[in-house]
C-alpha positions as CSV (number, residue, x, y, z in Angstrom):
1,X,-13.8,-26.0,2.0
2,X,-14.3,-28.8,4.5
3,X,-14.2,-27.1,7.3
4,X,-14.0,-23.8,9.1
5,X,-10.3,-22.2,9.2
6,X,-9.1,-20.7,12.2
7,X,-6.3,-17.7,13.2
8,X,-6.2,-14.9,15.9
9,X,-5.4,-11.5,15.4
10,X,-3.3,-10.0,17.9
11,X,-2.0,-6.1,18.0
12,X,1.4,-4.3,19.4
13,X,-0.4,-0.7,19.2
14,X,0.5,0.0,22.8
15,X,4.0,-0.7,22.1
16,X,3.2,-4.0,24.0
17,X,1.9,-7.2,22.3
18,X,-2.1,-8.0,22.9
19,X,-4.4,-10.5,21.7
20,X,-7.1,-9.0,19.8
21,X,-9.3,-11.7,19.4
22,X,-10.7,-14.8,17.2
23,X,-10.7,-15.1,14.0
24,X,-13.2,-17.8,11.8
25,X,-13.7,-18.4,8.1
26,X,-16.4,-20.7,7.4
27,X,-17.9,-21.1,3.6
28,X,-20.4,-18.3,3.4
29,X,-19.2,-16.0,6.4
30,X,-15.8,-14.7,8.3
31,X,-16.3,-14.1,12.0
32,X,-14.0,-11.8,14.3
33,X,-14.8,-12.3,17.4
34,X,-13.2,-10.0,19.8
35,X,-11.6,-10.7,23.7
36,X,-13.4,-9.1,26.7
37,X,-10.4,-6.7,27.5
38,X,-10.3,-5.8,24.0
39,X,-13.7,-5.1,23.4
40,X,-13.7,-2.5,26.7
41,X,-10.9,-0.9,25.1
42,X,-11.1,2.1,23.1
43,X,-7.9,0.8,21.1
44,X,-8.0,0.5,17.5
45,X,-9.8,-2.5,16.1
46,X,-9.9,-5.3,13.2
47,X,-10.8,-2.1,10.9
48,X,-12.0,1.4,11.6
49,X,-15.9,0.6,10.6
50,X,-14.9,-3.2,12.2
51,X,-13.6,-1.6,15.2
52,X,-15.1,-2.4,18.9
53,X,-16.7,1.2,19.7
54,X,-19.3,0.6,16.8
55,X,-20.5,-2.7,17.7
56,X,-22.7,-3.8,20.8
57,X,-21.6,-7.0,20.4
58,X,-18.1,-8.9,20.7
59,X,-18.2,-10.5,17.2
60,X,-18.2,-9.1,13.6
61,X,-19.5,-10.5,10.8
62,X,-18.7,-10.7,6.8
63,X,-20.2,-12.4,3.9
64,X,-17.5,-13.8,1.8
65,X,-17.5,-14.6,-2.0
66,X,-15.0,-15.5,-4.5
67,X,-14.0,-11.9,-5.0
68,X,-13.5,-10.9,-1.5
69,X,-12.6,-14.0,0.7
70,X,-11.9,-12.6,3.7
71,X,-12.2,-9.0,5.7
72,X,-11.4,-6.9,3.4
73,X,-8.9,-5.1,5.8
74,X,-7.0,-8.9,5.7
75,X,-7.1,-9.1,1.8
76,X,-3.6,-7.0,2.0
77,X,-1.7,-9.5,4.7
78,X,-2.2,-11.9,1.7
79,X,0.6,-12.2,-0.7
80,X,-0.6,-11.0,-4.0
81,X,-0.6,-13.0,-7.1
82,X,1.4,-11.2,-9.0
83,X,4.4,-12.9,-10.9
84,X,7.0,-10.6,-9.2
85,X,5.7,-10.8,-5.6
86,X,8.5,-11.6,-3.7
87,X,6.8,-12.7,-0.7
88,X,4.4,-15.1,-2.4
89,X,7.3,-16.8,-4.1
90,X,9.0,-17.6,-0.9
91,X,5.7,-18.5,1.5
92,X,5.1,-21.1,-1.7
93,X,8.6,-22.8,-1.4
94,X,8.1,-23.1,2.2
95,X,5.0,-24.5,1.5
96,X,6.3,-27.0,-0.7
97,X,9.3,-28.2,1.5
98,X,6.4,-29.0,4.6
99,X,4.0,-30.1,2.1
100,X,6.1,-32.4,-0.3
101,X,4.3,-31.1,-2.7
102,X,2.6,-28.2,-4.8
103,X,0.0,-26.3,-3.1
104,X,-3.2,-26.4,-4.2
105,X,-4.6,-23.4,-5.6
106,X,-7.8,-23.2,-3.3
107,X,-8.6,-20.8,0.3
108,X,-6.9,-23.2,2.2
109,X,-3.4,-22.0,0.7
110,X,-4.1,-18.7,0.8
111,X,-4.9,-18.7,4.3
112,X,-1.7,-20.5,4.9
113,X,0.1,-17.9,3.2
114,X,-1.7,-15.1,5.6
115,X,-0.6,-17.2,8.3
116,X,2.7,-16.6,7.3
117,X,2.7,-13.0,5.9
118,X,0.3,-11.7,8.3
119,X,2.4,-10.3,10.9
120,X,4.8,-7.1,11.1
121,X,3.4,-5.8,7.8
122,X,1.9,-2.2,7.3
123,X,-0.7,-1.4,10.2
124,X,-1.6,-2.2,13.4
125,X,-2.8,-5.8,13.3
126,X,-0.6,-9.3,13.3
127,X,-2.3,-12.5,12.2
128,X,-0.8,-15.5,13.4
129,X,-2.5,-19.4,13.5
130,X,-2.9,-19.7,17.4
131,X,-1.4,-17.6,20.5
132,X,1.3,-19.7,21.1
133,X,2.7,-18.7,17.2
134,X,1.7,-15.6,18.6
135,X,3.9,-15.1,21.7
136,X,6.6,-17.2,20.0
137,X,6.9,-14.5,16.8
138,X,6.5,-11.5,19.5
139,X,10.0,-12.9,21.7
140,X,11.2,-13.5,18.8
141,X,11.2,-10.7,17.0
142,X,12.2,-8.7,19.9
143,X,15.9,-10.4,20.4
144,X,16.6,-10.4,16.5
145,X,15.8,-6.0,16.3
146,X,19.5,-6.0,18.3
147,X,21.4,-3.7,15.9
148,X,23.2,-6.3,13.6
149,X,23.2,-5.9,10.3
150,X,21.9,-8.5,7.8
151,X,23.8,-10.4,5.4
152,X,22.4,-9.0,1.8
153,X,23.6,-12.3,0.1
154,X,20.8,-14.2,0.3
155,X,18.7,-11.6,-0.5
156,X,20.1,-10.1,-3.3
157,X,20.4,-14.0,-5.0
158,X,16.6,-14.0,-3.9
159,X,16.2,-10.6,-5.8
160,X,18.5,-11.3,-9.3
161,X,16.6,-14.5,-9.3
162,X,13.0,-13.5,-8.8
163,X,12.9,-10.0,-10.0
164,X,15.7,-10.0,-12.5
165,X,15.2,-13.5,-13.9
166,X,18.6,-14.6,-13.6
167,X,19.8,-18.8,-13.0
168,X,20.7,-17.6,-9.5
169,X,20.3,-20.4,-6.4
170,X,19.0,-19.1,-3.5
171,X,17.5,-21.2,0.3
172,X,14.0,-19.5,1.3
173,X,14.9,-20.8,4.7
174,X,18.1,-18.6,4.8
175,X,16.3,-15.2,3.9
176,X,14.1,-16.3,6.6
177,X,16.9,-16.7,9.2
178,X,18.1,-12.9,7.6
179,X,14.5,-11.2,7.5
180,X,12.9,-13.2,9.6
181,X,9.6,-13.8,7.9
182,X,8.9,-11.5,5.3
183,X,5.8,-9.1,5.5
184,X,2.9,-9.6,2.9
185,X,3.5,-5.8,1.0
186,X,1.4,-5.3,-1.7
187,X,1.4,-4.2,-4.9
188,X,2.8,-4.5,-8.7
189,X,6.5,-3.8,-7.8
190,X,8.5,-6.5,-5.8
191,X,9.3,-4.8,-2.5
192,X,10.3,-5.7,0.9
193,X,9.5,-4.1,4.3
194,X,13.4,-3.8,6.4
195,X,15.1,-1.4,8.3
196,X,18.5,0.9,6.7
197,X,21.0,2.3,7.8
198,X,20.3,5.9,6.4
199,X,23.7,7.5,7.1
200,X,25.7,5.7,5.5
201,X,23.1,5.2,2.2
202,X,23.0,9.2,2.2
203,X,26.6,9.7,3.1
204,X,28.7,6.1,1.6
205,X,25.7,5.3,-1.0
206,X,26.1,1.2,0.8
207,X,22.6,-0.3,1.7
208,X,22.8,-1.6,4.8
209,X,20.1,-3.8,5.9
210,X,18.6,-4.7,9.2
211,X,15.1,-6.8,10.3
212,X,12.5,-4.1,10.5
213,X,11.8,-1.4,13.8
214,X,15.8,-2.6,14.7
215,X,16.7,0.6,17.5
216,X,18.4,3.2,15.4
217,X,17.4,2.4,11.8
218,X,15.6,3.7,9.3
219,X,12.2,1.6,8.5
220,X,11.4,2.0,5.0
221,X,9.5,0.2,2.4
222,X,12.4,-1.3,-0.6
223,X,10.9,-0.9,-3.9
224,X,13.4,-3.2,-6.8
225,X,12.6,-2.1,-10.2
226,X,11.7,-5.3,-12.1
227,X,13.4,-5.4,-16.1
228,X,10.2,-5.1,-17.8
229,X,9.9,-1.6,-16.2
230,X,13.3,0.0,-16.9
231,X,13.4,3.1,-15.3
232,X,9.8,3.3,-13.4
233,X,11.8,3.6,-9.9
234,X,13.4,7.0,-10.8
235,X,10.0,7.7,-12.6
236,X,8.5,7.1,-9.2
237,X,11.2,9.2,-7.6
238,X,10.5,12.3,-9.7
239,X,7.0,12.3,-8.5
240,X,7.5,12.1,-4.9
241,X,10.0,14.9,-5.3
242,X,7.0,16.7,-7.3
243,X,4.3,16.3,-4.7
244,X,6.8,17.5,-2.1
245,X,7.6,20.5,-4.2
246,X,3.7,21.1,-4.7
247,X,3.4,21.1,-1.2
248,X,1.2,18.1,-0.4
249,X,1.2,17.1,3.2
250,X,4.2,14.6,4.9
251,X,5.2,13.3,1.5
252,X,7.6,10.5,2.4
253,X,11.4,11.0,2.5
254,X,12.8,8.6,0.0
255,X,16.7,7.4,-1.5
256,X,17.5,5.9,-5.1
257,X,20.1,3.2,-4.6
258,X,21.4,1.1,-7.0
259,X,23.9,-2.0,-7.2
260,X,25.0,-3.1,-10.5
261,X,22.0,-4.4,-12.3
262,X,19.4,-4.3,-8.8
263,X,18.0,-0.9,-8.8
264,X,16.5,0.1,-5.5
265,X,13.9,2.4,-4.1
266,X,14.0,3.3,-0.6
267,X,10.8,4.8,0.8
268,X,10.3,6.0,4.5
269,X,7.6,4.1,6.2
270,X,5.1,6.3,7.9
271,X,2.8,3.6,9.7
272,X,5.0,3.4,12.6
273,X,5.3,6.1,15.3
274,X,8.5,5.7,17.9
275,X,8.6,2.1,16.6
276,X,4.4,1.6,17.6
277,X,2.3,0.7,14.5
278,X,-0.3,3.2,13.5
279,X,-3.5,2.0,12.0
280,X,-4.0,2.5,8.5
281,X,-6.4,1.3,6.1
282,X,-7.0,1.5,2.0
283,X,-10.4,3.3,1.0
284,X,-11.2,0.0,-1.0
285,X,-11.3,-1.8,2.4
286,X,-13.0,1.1,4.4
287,X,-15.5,1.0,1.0
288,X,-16.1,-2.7,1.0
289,X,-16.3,-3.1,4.7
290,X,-19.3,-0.8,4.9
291,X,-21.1,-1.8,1.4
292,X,-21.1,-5.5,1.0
293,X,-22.3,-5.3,-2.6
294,X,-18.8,-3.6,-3.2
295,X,-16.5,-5.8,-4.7
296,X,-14.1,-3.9,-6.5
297,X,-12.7,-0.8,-7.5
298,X,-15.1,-0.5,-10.8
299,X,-17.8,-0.8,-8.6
300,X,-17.7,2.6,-7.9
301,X,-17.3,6.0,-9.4
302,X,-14.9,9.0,-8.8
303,X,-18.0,11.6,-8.2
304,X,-18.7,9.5,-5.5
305,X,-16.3,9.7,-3.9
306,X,-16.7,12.9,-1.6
307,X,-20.3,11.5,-0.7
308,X,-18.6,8.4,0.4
309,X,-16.5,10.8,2.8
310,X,-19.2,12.6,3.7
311,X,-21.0,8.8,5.1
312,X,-17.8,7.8,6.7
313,X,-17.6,11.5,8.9
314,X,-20.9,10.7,10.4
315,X,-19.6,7.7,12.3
316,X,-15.7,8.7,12.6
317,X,-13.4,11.6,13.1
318,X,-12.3,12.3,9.6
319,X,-9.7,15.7,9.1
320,X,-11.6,18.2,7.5
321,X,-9.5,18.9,4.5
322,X,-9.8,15.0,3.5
323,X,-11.7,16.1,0.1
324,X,-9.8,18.7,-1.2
325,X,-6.7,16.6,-0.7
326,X,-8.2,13.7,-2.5
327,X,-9.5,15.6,-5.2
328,X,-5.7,17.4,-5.4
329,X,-4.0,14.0,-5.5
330,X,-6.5,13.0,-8.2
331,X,-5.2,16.2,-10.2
332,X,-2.0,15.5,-9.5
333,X,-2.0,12.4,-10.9
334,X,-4.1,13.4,-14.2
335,X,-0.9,15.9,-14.7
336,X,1.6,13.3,-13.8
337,X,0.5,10.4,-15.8
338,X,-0.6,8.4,-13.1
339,X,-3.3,6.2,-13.9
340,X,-2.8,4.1,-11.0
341,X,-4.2,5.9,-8.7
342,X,-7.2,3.3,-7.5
343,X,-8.8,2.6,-4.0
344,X,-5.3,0.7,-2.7
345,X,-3.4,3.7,-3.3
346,X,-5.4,6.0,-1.2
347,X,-5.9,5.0,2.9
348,X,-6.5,6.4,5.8
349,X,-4.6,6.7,8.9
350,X,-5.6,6.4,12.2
351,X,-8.7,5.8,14.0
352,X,-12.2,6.3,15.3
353,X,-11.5,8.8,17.3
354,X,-9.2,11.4,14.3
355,X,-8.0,9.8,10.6
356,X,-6.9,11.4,7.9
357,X,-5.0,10.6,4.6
358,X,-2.0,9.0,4.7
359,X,1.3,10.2,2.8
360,X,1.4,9.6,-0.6
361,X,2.5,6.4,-1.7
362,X,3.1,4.6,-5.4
363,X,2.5,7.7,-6.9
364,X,4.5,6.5,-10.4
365,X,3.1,7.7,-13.7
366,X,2.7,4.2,-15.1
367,X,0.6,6.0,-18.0
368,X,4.5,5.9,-19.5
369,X,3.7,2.3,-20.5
370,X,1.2,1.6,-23.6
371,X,-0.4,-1.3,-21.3
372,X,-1.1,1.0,-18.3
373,X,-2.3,3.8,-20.5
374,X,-5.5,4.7,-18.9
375,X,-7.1,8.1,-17.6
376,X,-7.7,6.4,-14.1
377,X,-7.8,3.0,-12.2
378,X,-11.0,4.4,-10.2
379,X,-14.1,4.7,-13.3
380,X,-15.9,7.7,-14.1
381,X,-19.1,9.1,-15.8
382,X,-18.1,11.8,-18.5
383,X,-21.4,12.1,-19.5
384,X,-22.5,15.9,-20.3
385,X,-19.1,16.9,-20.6
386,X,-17.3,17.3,-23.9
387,X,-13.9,16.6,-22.6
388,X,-12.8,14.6,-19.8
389,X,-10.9,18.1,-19.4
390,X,-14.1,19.8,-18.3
391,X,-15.5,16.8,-16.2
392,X,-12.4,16.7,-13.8
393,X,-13.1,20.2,-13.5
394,X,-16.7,19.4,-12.4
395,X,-15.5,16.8,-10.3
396,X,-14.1,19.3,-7.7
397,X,-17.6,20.5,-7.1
398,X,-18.4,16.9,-6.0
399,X,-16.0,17.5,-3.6
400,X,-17.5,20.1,-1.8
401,X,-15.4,23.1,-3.5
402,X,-16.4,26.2,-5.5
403,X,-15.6,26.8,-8.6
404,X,-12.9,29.3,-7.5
405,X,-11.5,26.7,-5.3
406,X,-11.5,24.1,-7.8
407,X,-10.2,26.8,-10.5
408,X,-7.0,27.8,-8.0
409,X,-6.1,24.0,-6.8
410,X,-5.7,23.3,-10.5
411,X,-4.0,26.5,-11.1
412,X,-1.7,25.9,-8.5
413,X,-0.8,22.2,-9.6
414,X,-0.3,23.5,-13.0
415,X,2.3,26.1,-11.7
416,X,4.0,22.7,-9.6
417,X,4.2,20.5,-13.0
418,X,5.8,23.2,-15.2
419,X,8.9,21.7,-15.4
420,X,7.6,18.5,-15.4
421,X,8.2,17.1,-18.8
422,X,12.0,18.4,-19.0
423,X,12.9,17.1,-15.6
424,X,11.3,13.7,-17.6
425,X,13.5,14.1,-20.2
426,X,16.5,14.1,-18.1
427,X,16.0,10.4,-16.6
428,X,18.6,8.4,-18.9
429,X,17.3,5.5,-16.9
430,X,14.1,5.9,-19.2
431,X,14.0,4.1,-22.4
432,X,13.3,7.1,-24.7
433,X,10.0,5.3,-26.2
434,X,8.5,5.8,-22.4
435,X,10.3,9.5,-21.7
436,X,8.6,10.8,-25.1
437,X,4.9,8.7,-24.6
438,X,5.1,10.6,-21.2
439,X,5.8,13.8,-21.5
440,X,3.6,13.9,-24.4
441,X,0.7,12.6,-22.4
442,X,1.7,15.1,-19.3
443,X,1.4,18.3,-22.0
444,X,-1.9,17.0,-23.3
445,X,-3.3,16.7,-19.7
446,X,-1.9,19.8,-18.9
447,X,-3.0,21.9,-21.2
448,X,-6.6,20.2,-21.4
449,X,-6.8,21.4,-17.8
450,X,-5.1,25.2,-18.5
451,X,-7.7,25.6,-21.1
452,X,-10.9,25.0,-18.8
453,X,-9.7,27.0,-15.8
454,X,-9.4,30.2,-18.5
């Protein structure tokens, strides 16, 4: 890198855009340096251990390396690299047309992608190259949120040609003038951040789309179900139904759509409050923000995770039942199937001053696919116990709970996941190969987990 890179990362928390302050990447360090008004503010910052309250002085500072680049509270606002992300694809054409040419594959292009990506997406901060982008995306986005709906042909030709691999044509630059610039939303799944209108999806099943926060719509998160996964989005469906029925806490409300071969996935977003954003954060960037010799999610074990919490309380207002519901959604998704559940699918919400877990999100049982067949995405020790059975029983001690604690949280998820494998069964969507690798994997887990609570 040549020289440093520059951006500024401004906020519309109040309900009223703000600068927050500077941002600079150099080739061994990333400075945020924030604005005098800012700084005095007790308003969310950068990240909730990067925020302004725990730092005497205006700027924060990061070492950056190949694996971690930037903040790791920024990593997200970059378009991911998988084949199927949406966003990616589309900041890459644009690229090209100013360019003339291919991108090259180095930090300079992926801070032009955050650049473009960075703003509107899921939490409290907006990354833009200078102020003037700034206030010019701000007015913007304000006279586009008027109530008219968009016109879904450019996006679904965007969506049969990227996600369903058909010899569709499609103009970036028009799902732009649609969308407006599409968040960065990551993940394995192509999805896209809009507003719907959710009457007539519940009552007329039509999918009417509007740019996101539009007065009077619903903002969700749209999930489409790429081929190579038939079936995963109604997978995905079950599950959030299942949490809800378990009773875990503001599970998102959510609406299967489909139109002819797109299959769609409509999940309430919860990071907004009467149209404000809400700060929210993944554990892997609260984890790597505070440990620079964390890199990535094997870097750290699931037993240490409840000490992790118990560091983090000591400098911010964490809800007291923040273990036990970690160690229940890990439970959960041991019954479920989901081995998915790493450090980006758990995050906090809020701030300094009160956070707690966020709803559950991408809670699919992806163990229904050979490939994603693993126990879990975070690592553990199993050592002294004979089955992995027994140690995820241990594990709840490490969370601060008693045996009988532990004993009833399992016995109670057990009694929420009885009819899980027949309510699997059911889901024609399924190719049968995944339905019968599933439930087979769900009854094994289950009754692993029956037999050490006995």
């Amino acid at each position: 890198m040549a020289k440093n890179l520059h951006a500024v990362i401004w906020t519309r928390i109040t309900g009223t855009p703000q600068k927050m302050g500077d941002l600079v990447l150099g080739e061994q360090q990333i400075v945020f340096t924030y604005t005098d008004h800012y700084h005095q503010s007790e308003l969310a910052g950068l990240s909730l251990l990067g925020d302004q309250q725990l730092w005497d002085e205006k700027s924060v500072h990061y070492p950056v390396s190949e694996r971690v680049p930037l903040f790791p509270r920024l990593i997200s606002l970059v378009p991911g690299k998988n084949p199927r992300n949406l966003q990616r694809k589309q900041y890459l054409n644009i690229l090209r047309q100013e360019m003339g040419r291919e991108p090259p594959q180095n930090i300079e292009t992926e801070w032009k992608l955050m650049l473009l990506g960075g703003h509107g997406g899921v939490g409290h901060i907006d990354v833009f190259q200078d102020d003037l982008a700034a206030d010019h995306w701000y007015q913007n986005a304000g006279k586009t949120r008027s109530g008219t709906p968009a016109n879904k042909s450019q996006i679904w030709k965007m969506a049969k040609r990227e996600v369903l691999d058909q010899e569709i044509e499609f103009d970036p630059s028009e799902v732009d003038l649609v969308l407006g610039p599409t968040p960065t939303v990551g993940g394995m799944i192509s999805k896209i951040l809009v507003a719907i209108d959710k009457e007539k999806l519940e009552q007329d099943r039509e999918l009417v789309l509007f740019r996101p926060e539009t007065k009077g719509a619903w903002d969700v998160i749209l999930k489409i179900e790429p081929p190579e996964y038939r079936g995963l989005l109604d997978l995905e469906a079950l599950c959030l139904k299942l949490h809800d029925d378990a009773g875990f806490k503001n599970v998102p409300t959510f609406n299967r759509y489909d139109d002819g071969a797109l299959k769609f996935l409509a999940v309430e977003r919860f990071d907004r409050s009467n149209k404000k954003p809400v700060p929210m954060e993944s554990l892997f960037s609260i984890i790597a923000s505070g440990d620079h010799n964390f890199r990535e999610t094997g870097d750290i074990l699931l037993e240490e995770l409840g000490e992790i919490f118990d560091q983090l309380s000591t400098v911010v207002e964490l809800a007291p039942e923040t273990k036990r519901e970690t160690y229940k959604r890990i439970i959960m998704a041991l019954l479920t199937g989901n081995g998915d559940l790493h450090l980006e699918n758990l995050s906090l919400i809020g701030n300094l001053n009160g956070c707690e877990l966020s709803p559950i999100y991408d809670p699919a049982p992806m163990r229904a696919w050979p490939r994603h067949n693993i126990l879990s995405a975070i690592p553990f020790d199993p050592t002294n116990h004979k089955t992995h059975s027994e140690y995820f029983l241990y594990l709840g001690s490490q969370f601060s709970l008693s045996d009988r604690q532990t004993k009833n949280i399992i016995a109670d998820l057990l009694e929420a996941t009885e009819g899980y494998t027949e309510a699997i069964m059911e889901l024609d969507n399924v190719p049968l190969t995944q339905r019968e690798q599933l439930t087979d994997i769900a009854e094994r887990e289950r009754g692993g987990m029956r037999r050490v609570i006995q």
